[in-house]
C-alpha positions in Angstrom: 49.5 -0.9 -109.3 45.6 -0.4 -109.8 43.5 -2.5 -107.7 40.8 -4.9 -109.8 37.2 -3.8 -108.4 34.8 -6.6 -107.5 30.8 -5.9 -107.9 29.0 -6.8 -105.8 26.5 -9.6 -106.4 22.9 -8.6 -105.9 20.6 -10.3 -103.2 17.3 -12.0 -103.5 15.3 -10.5 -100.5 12.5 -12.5 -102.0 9.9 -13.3 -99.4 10.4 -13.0 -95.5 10.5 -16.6 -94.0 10.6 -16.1 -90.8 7.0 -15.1 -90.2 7.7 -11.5 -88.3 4.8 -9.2 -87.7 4.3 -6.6 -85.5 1.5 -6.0 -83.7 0.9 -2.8 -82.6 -2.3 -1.1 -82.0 -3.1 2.4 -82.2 -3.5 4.4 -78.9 -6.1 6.7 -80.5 -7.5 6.0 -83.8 -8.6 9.2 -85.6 -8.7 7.7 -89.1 -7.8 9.7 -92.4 -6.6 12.6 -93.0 -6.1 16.0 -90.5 -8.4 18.5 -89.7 -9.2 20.9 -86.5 -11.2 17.9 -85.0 -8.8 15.5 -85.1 -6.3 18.0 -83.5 -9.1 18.8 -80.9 -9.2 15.5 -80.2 -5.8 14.6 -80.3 -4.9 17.4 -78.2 -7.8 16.0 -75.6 -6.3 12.9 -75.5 -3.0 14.3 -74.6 -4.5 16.2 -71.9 -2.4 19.5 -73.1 -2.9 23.5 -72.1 -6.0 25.1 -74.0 -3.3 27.4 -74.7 -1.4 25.1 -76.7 -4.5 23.6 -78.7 -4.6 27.4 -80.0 -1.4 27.8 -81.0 -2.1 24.3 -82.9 -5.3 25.5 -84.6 
């Protein structure tokens, strides 16, 4: 006996009423985009081995 398949109805996600946000702010802001000074800096920040801001660059 072959069993009848029921769709699914689609849901309307619409808008988010319960107000939820998060508010998390950056540690380091570097802004756009990635270049050797951001990694430099970056890599500052993190207080890593010169040796490992090398094998970065």
């Amino acid at each position: 006996m072959a069993e009848e398949r029921v769709e699914p109805k689609p849901i309307d996600l619409g808008e988010y009423k319960f107000g939820f946000h998060d508010d998390v702010e950056p540690v380091l802001s570097t802004g756009k985009g990635l270049n050797e000074g951001v990694i430099r800096e970056l890599s500052a920040a993190k207080g890593e081995p010169e040796w490992m801001l090398e094998f970065r660059l």
